[in-house]
C-alpha angles and dihedrals in degrees: 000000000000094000085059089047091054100046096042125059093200088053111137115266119246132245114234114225116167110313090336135105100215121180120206118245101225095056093043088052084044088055094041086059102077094042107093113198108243109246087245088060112047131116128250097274100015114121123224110272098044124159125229073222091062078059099057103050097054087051090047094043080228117139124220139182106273124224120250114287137192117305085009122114105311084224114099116218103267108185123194086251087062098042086045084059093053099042087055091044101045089039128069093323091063086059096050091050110040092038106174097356126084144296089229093054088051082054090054088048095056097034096062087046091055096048098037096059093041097048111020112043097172099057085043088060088052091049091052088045090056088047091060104057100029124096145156135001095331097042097051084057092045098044082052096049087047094049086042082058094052091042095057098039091049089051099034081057090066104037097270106134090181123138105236088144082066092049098054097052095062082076121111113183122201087229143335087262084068095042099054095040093051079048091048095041096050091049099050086063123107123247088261094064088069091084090035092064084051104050084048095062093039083055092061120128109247099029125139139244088251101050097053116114114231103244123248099251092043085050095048090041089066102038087058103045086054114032126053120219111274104013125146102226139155103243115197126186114188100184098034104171110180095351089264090133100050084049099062092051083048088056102040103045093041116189097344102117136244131108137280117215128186138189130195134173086201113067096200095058085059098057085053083048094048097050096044089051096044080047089066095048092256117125101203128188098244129178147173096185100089096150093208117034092218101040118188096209137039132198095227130019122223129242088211140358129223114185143152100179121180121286126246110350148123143236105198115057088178133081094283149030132252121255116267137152103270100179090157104045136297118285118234114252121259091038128076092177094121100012072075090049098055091037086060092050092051090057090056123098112231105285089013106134124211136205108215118177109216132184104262090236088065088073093064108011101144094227103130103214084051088051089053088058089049093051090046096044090057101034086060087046089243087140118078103157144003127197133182116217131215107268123244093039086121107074100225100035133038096204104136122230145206131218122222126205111201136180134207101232137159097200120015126267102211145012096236148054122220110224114192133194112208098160112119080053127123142023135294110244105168107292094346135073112214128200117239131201089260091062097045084047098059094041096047088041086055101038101040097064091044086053092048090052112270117152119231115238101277120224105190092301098309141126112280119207115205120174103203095188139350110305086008127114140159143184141175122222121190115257087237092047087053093050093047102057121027102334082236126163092183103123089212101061079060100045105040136323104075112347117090109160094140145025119260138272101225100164092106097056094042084055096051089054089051089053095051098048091043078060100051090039094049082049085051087049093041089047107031123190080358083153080068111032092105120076128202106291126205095242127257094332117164084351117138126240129193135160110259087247082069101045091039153055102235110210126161129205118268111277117254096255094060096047107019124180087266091063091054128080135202097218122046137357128065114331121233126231118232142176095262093055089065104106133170089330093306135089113259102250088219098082120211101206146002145185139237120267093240089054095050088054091069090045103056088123089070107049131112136242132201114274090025107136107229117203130181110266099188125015138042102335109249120178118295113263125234108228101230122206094260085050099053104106096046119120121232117234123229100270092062142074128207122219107208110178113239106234089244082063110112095196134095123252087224098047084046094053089048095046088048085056096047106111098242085058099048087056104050090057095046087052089044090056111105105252092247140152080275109012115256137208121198122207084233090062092031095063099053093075113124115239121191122191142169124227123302088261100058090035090064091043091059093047090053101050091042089050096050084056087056098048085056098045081054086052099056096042084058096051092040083049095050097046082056102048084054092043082051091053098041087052100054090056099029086054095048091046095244087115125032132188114266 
């Protein structure tokens, strides 16, 4: 322990007992965390990406929160602390370091940091060494070049000839202060920063098709559909971006063995690749000098292909197109989209499958020479699935995509083709929808069967539509029906929106209204007679009554000029809370703004806690929110108040939020506004408003009576909500003559 604590600065601080230096376990194990042990010098038995924090648990009999593992959630554990880190990296300080050069060269900069201190200590211990002597001009230039050293020797160990070295040195940092603080915050960061870093850049407004990173769930969702656990399989990615695709196999596959290739045209995306990749523990065979863009043979075919290349571009500007194996039709200049496809399918070795994410317009673009390939494609059996995504789950673009799955046959192995609609799947993250397990969970439980062989419920020949969760639907059309219309491979010209060669399979729906009225009916059994379960009172008697400045806290949101639109963001950081997200007496889950961690830090006094009472401070009054556990954290913007109840306060949170919505009070605070361009309510005035209430008792007993009748309204809306969305379905094919009234 003391030699660490010489050696590392950020080295926990002992705790002094008698004449005795003692270090507490749980912060050694924290530090131990981030310190990955080198292959060479791993244990029998030990993976690669063992922590010298796996060590020491086993020696301390302690037991700690592992990281992920194989097979285990594709997420990496991401802590505030670590988003804290990024938010300071990518923000302001990323400006005064890289100067004039780019933003990617400020990622490489923090991407071999962060590898460097997690899994090379020893070289970590030479980088602070050369902090602390370094300084000025002449230090900033030698510390670079330093860092560019490590950089070159780290990647050239694992086949990487790029030239990070050169990258780094485009750098011109306003000062070593800067410079050493960019080095120290990047490798204070956890090891699941490292993809953080990574989506941040990818989030930038201005990027290109070709420079966005595949997000973590889409890349999972692939891995999963076309590799098995523990297969030994040669994995190729020929578009690799930052490396996000091979992780998932990595992940997914675990120690069993095989290879992971990967191909770029952009050889700084490699070194990102490479680094992410070496992060994990995997050493891949990665390169960007593929001779001819569209090469006919290969050294090695793949068992399976993962792959989100770039949408709708083109590699030849000129007159003609390179040369390329085009075994299922040309493709039309100015486009790659399925130049892509067949190259794919020319990776593959014969049965290998792929995973290929498209732009959703590819399945029906009315290009006829992409139509041809189409045709072509189905007719050979090459397509097995396709699945339409939820749309914004890339970061810059909300073009919404679809994923293929493909197969190297040569007959085919079935009649028909499974379309799936996923698109109501996922979950609202700022500007972004993100896929959970459980959405991973309900495609791969519906599409692996399908792959492995398993027939769809026949209904006479027809389409069969099977909603498998909800948002979620499926349905498989014959090979020979597809050629003979369209050629599409658009799912939704097969569920819904033109295509009516069957009547519907409404089970399902019928199921999910009598659901919800089994619901409303079981809440109707557990209260009954709740309409009547209140008698005549005798008025307020021997009830309090105080004014709110008395009951709360008052606090308003920061002026503008302290936090202006400029100081928010859209992407990352603390969300703020404003008017409009007042709904229904709660806070919208889908935040507007944030803003960065760094700022939110200045601002503590303004956040909010479960149970806090938010108002509009300026604007049209709507009924006071309720702060709920998974909002506590957030800021308040400068057009809203927030009520907190002082501890002397005998009133429940929950009977205060339902007075504040009563519509007396609503009024009072609207009269009390001052008549302004936009109405305003001062906590002075604000806390003026008079508040009776009965005793705690009596309190609790309204709120739950009132509650129970919420529960119910809610209820109702579900059941009301389900019975449309059957009606919906029953019109489009009532109305088409594919179903008719009985």
């Amino acid at each position: 322990m003391s030699n660490w604590a010489r050696r590392h600065k950020d080295f926990p601080a002992p705790v002094r007992s008698g004449d005795m230096d003692l270090f507490l376990e749980a912060e050694i194990a924290r530090w131990l965390v981030n310190r990955m042990v080198p292959h060479r010098q791993l244990l029998d038995g030990e993976p690669p990406g063992t922590t010298y924090a796996d060590r020491f648990s086993r020696t301390s009999g302690r037991r700690r929160q592992a990281e992920p593992k194989a097979g285990g959630s594709p997420y990496p554990h991401v802590g505030a602390e670590d988003r804290k880190a990024v938010e300071k990296l990518m923000g302001r300080l990323a400006e005064r370091v890289r100067g004039p050069a780019t933003m990617a060269d400020f990622v490489n900069l923090c991407l071999i940091v962060m590898y460097v201190r997690h899994a090379e200590p020893d070289r970590w211990s030479r980088i602070e060494k050369a902090m602390a002597v370094g300084q000025g001009t002449q230090g900033v230039q030698g510390l670079l070049r330093f860092l560019g050293d490590v950089a070159q020797e780290t990647l050239r160990r694992s086949g990487d000839r790029t030239d990070m070295r050169g990258s780094l040195l485009q750098l011109e940092p306003r000062s070593w202060d800067d410079l050493t603080a960019a080095v120290r915050t990047a490798a204070g960061a956890g090891r699941g920063a490292f993809q953080l870093v990574w989506e941040s850049f990818s989030a930038r407004e201005g990027l290109q098709s070709f420079e966005f990173c595949s997000p973590v769930g889409l890349a999972s969702l692939a891995a999963e559909l076309v590799l098995a656990p523990g297969q030994k399989a040669t994995v190729l990615d020929p578009y690799m971006r930052g490396g996000e695709m091979l992780a998932a196999a990595y992940r997914h596959l675990g120690d069993a063995g095989g290879t992971l290739y990967g191909e770029t045209l952009d050889g700084r995306l490699q070194a990102v690749a490479s680094l992410y990749l070496l992060h994990l523990g995997v050493r891949p065979k990665l390169t960007s000098t593929r001779s001819d863009r569209w090469p006919p043979h290969r050294e090695h075919g793949a068992d399976v292909v993962l792959t989100n290349p770039p949408f709708n571009m083109s590699d030849a500007p000129g007159p003609g197109r390179r040369t390329g194996d085009w075994p299922y039709g040309a493709p039309p200049r100015g486009n790659d989209n399925f130049a892509w496809v067949q190259y794919v399918l020319g990776a593959l070795v014969p049965g290998g499958r792929a995973a290929v994410v498209m732009p959703v317009k590819a399945g029906n673009s009315v290009s006829a020479a992409e139509r041809e390939i189409r045709r072509s494609l189905i007719r050979r059996g090459a397509v097995e699935c396709v699945i339409t995504l939820p749309p914004h789950l890339f970061s810059a673009t909300p073009v919404p995509v679809s994923l293929w799955l493909l197969r190297r046959v040569e007959q085919p192995a079935r009649e028909d083709v499974l379309f799936v609609d996923a698109q109501e799947l996922g979950e609202r993250m700022r500007r972004r929808r993100v896929l959970r397990d459980i959405d991973r969970e309900a495609i791969t439980a519906l599409v692996r069967p399908w792959l492995d062989g398993e027939a769809c419920p026949d209904d006479a020949g027809k389409h069969v539509l099977r909603v498998a969760a909800q948002g979620l639907s499926a349905v498989a059309v014959a090979r020979a029906e597809i050629i003979g219309e369209e050629c599409s491979l658009r799912p939704a010209d097969y569920l819904g929106g033109g295509h009516y060669g069957a009547g519907p399979d409404t089970a399902m729906l019928r199921a999910a209204s009598d659901d919800a009225a089994e619901r409303r009916h079981r809440l109707e059994r557990g209260a009954p007679g709740t309409e009547h379960a209140y008698r005549t009172g005798p008025g307020p008697v021997a009830w309090d009554e105080a004014v709110l400045g008395d009951l709360c806290e008052i606090q308003a949101g920061p002026s503008y000029t302290r936090l202006p639109a400029t100081a928010r963001t859209r992407d990352t950081g603390v969300p703020l809370v404003f008017p409009q997200d007042l709904v229904g007496g709660r806070i919208a889950e889908v935040t507007r703004e944030g803003v960065p961690w760094e700022t939110a830090e200045r601002f503590k006094k303004f956040m909010v806690l479960e149970n806090d009472i938010v108002c509009v401070r300026t604007g049209a009054q709507q009924r006071p929110a309720l702060v709920s556990a998974s909002q506590a954290g957030r800021l308040l913007s400068s057009n809203v108040t927030r009520l907190r109840l002082r501890p002397t306060a005998e009133v429940d949170p929950l009977y205060l939020h339902a007075y504040l919505g009563l519509r007396h009070a609503r009024e009072w605070m609207s009269h009390r506004a001052a008549a302004t361009a936009a109405p305003s309510l001062s906590s002075a005035a604000l806390g003026h408003l008079p508040v009776r209430f009965p005793p705690m008792g009596q309190q609790r007993r309204c709120v739950e009576l009132l509650s129970d009748l919420g529960r119910r309204v809610e209820a109702y809306e579900e059941y009301a909500a389900a019975l449309g969305r059957l009606r919906g379905e029953l019109a489009e094919h009532l109305l088409h003559g594919s179903a008719e009234p009985l």
